[in-house]
PyMOL CGO cylinders between C-alpha atoms (Angstrom):
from pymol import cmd
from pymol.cgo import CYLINDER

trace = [
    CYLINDER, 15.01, -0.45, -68.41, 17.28, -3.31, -66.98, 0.3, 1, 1, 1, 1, 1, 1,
    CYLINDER, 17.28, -3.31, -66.98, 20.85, -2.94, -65.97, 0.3, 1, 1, 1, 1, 1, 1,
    CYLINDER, 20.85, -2.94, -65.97, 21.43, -5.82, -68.40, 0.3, 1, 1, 1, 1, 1, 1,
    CYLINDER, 21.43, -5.82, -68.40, 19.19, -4.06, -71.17, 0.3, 1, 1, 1, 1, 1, 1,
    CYLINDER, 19.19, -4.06, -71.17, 22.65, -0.73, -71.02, 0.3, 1, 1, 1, 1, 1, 1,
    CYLINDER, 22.65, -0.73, -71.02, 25.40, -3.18, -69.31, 0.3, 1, 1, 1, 1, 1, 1,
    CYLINDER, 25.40, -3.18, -69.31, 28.45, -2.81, -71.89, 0.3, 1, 1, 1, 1, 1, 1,
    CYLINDER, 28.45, -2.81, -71.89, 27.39, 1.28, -72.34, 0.3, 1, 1, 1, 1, 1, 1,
    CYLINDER, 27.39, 1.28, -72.34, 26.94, 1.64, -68.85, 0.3, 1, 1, 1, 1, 1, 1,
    CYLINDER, 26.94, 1.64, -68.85, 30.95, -0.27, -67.41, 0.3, 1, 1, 1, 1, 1, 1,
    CYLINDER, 30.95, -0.27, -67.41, 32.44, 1.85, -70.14, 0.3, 1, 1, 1, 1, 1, 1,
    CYLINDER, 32.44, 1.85, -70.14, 31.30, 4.90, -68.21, 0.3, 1, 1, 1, 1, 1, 1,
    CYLINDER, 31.30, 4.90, -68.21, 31.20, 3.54, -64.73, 0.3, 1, 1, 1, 1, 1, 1,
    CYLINDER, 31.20, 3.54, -64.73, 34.88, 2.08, -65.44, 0.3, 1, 1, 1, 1, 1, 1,
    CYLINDER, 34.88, 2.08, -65.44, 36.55, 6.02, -65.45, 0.3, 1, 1, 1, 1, 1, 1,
    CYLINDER, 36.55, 6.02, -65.45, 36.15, 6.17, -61.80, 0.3, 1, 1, 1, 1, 1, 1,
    CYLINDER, 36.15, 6.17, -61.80, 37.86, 2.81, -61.46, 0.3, 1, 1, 1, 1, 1, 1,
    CYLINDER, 37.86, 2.81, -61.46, 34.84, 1.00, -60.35, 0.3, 1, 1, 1, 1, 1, 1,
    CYLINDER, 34.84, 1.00, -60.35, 33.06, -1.85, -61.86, 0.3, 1, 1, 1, 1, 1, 1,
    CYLINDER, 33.06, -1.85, -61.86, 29.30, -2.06, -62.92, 0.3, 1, 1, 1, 1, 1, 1,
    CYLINDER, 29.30, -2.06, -62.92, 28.62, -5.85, -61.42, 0.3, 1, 1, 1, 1, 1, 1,
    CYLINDER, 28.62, -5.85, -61.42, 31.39, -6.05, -58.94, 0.3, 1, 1, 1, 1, 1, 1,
    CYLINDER, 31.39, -6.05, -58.94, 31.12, -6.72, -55.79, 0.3, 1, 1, 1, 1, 1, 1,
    CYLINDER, 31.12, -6.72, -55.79, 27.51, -7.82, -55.74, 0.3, 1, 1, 1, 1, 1, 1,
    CYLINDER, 27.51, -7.82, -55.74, 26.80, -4.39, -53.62, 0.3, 1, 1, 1, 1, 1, 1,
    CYLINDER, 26.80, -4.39, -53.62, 27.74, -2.72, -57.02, 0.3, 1, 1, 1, 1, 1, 1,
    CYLINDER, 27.74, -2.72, -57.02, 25.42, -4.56, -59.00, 0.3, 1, 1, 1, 1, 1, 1,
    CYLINDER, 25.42, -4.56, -59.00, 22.59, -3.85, -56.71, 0.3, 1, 1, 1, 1, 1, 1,
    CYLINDER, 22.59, -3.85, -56.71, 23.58, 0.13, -56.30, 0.3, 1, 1, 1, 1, 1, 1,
    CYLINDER, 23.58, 0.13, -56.30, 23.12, 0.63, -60.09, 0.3, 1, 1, 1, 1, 1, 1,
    CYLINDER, 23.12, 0.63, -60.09, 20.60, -1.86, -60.76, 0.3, 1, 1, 1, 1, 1, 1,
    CYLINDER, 20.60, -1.86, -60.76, 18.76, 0.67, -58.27, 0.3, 1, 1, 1, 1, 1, 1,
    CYLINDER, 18.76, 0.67, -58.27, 19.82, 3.37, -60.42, 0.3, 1, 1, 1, 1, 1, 1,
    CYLINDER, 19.82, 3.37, -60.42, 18.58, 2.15, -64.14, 0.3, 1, 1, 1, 1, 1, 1,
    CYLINDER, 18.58, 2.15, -64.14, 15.24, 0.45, -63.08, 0.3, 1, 1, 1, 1, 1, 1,
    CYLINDER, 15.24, 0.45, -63.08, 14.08, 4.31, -61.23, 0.3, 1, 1, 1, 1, 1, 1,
    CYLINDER, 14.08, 4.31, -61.23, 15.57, 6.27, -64.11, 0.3, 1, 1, 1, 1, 1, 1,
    CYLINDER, 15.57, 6.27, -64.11, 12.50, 8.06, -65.71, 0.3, 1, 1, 1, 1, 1, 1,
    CYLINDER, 12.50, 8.06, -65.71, 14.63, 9.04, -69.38, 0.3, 1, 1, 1, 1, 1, 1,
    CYLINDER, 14.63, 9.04, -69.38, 16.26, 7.60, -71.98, 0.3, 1, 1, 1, 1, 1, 1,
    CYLINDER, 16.26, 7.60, -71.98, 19.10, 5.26, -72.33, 0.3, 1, 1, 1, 1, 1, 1,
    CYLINDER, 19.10, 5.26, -72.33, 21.64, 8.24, -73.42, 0.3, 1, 1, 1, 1, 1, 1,
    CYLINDER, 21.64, 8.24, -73.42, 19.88, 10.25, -70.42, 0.3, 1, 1, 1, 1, 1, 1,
    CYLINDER, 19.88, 10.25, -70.42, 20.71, 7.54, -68.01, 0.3, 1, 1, 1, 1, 1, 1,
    CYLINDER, 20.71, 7.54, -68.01, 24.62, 7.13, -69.29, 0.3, 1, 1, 1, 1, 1, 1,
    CYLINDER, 24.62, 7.13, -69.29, 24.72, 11.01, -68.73, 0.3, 1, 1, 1, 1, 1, 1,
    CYLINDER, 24.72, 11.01, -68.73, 23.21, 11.00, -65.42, 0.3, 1, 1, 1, 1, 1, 1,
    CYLINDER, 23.21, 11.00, -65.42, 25.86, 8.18, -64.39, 0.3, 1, 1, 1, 1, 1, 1,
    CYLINDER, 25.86, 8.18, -64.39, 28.92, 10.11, -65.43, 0.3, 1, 1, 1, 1, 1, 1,
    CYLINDER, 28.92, 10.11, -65.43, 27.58, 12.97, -64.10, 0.3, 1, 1, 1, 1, 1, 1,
    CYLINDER, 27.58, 12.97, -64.10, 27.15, 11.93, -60.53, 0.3, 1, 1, 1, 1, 1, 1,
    CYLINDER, 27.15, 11.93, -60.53, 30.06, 9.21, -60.38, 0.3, 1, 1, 1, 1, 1, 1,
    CYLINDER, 30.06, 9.21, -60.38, 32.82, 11.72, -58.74, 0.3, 1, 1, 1, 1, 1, 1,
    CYLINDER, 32.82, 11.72, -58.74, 29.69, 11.99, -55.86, 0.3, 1, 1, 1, 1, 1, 1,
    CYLINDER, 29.69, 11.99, -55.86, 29.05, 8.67, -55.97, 0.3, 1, 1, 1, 1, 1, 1,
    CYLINDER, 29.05, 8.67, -55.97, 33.00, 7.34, -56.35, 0.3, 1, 1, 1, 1, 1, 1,
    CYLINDER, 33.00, 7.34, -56.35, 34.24, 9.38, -54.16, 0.3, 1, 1, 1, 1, 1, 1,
    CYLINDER, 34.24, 9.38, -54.16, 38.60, 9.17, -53.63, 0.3, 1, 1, 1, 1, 1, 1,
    CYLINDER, 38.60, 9.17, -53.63, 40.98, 11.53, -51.36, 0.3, 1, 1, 1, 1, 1, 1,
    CYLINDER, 40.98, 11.53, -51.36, 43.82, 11.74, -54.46, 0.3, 1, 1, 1, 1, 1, 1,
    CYLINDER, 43.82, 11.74, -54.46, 44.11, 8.90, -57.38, 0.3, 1, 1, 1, 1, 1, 1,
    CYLINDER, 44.11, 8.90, -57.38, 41.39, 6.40, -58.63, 0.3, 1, 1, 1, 1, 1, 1,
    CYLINDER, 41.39, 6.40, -58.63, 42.45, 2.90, -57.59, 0.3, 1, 1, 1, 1, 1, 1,
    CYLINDER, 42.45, 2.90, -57.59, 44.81, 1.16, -60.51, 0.3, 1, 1, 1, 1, 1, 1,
    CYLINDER, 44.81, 1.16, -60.51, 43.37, -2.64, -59.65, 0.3, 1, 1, 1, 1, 1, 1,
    CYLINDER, 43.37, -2.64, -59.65, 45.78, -5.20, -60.56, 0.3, 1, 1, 1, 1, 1, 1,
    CYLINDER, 45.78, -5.20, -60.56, 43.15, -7.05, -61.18, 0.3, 1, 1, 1, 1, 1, 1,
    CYLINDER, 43.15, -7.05, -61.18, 38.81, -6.94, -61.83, 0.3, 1, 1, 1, 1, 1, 1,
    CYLINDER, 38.81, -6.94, -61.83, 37.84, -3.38, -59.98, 0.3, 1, 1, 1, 1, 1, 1,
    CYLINDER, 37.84, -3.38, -59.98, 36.23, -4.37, -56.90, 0.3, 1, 1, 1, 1, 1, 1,
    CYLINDER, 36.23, -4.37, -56.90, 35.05, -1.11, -54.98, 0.3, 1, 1, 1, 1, 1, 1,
    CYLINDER, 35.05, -1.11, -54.98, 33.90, -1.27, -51.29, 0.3, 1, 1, 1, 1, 1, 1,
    CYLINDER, 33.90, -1.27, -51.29, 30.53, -0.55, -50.32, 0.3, 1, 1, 1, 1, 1, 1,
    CYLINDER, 30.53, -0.55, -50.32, 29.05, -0.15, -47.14, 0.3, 1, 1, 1, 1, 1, 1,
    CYLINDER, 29.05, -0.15, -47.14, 24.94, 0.68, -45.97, 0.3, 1, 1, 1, 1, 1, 1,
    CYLINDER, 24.94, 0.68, -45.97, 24.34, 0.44, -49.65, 0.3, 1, 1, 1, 1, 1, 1,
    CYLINDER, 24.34, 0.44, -49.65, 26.64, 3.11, -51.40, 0.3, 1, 1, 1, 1, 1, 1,
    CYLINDER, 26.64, 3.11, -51.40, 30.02, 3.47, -52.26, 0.3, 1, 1, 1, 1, 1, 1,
    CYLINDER, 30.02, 3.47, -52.26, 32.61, 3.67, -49.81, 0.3, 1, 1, 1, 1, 1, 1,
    CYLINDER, 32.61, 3.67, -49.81, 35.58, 6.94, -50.52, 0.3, 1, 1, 1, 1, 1, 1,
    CYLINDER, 35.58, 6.94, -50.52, 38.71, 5.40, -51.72, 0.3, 1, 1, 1, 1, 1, 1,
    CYLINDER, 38.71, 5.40, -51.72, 41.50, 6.65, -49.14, 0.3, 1, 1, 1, 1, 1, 1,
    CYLINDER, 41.50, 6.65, -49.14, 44.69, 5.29, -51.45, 0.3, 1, 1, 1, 1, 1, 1,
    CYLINDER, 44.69, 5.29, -51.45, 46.59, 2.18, -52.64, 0.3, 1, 1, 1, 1, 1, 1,
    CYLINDER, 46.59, 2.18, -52.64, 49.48, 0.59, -50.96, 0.3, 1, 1, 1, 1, 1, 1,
    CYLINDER, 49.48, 0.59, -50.96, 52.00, -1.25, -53.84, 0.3, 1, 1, 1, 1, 1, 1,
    CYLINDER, 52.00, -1.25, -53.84, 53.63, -3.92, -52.07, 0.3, 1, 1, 1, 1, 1, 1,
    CYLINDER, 53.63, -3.92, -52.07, 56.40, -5.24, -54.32, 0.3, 1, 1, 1, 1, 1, 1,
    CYLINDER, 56.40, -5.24, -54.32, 57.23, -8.87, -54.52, 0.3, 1, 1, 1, 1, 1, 1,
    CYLINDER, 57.23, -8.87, -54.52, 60.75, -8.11, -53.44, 0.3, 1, 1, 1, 1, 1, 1,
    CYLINDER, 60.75, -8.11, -53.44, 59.64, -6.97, -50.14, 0.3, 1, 1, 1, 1, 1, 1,
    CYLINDER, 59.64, -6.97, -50.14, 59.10, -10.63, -49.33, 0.3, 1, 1, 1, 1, 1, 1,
    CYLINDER, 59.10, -10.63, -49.33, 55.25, -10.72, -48.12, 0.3, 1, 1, 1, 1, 1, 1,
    CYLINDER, 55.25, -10.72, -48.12, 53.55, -11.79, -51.39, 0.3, 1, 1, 1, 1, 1, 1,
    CYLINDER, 53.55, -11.79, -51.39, 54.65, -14.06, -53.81, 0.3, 1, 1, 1, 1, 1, 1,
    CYLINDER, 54.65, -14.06, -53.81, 53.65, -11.49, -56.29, 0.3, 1, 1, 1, 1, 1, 1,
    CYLINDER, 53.65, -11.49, -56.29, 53.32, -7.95, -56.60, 0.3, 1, 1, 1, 1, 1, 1,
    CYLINDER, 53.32, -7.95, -56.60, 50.78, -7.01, -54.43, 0.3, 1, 1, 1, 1, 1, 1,
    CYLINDER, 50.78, -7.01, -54.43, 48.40, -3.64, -53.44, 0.3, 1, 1, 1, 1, 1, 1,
    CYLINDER, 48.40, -3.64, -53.44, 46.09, -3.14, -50.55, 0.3, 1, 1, 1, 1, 1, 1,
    CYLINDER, 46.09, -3.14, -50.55, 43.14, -0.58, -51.63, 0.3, 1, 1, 1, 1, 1, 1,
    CYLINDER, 43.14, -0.58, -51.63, 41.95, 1.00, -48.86, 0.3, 1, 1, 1, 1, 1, 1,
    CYLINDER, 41.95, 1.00, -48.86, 38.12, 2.24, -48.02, 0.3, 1, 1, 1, 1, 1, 1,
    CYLINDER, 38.12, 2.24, -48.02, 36.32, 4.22, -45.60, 0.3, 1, 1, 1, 1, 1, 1,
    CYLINDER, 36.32, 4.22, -45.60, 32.60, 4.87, -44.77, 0.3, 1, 1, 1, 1, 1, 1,
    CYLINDER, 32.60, 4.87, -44.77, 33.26, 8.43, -43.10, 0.3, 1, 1, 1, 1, 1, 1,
    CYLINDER, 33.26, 8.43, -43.10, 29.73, 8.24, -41.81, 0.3, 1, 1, 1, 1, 1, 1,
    CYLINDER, 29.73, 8.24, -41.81, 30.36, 5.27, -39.16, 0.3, 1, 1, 1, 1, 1, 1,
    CYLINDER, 30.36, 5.27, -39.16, 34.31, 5.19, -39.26, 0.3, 1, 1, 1, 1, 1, 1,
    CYLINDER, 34.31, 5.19, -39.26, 34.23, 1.56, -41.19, 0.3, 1, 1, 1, 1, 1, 1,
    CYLINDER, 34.23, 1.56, -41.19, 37.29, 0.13, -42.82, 0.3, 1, 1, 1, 1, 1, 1,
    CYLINDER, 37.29, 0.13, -42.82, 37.61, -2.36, -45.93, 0.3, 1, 1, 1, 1, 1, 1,
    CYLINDER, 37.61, -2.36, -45.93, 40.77, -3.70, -47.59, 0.3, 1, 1, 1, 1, 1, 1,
    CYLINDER, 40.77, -3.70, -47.59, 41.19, -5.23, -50.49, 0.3, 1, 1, 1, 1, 1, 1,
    CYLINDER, 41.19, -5.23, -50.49, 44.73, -7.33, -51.52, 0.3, 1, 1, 1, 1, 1, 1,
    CYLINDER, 44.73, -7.33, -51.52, 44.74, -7.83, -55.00, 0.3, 1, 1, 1, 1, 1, 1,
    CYLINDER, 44.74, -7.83, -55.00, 48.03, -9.80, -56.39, 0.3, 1, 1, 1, 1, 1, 1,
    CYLINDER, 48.03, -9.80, -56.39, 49.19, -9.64, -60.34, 0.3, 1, 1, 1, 1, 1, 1,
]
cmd.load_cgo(trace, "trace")
């Protein structure tokens, strides 16, 4: 099986952690991985997904609301933990939208990745 052969199935699972099945690229490649050494069938596969994604998807309180396309961090080829989401108000002056940072941490090395999204 392909990740394009269970695509659609496959988001609408992968989409209740607040992640995205193609991106960031690293995403794409982590479940490609996934469906093309899955021994089972398609329904197997879906179950196995949602079964692992609060190990895989790991967060400290919310999943992320993306003002935009979901774009979870990765880092040495897996998902990064999502440490929280900063709103940032358009008020405030900095963006000249509403604005969030998403914050990310690899707790094996210490790495940090931001993302600004703007709505």
């Amino acid at each position: 099986m392909k990740l394009d052969d269970i695509y659609i199935d496959l988001l609408k699972v992968v989409s209740k952690a607040g992640a995205d099945v193609s991106a960031p690229i690293e995403s794409e490649r982590f479940f490609s991985r996934i469906v093309e050494s899955f021994n089972g069938t398609r329904e197997e596969l879906l179950r196995h997904v949602e079964a692992n994604l609060g190990r895989w998807f790991k967060r400290v309180d919310a999943v992320p609301r993306w003002l935009q396309e979901a774009e979870w961090q990765f880092d040495e080829d897996a998902p990064m933990v999502f440490i929280g989401q900063l709103n940032v108000p358009r008020t405030a002056g900095y963006f000249h939208d509403d604005a969030a940072l998403f914050v990310f941490l690899n707790p094996k090395n210490g790495k940090i990745k931001t993302v600004i999204q703007m709505a």
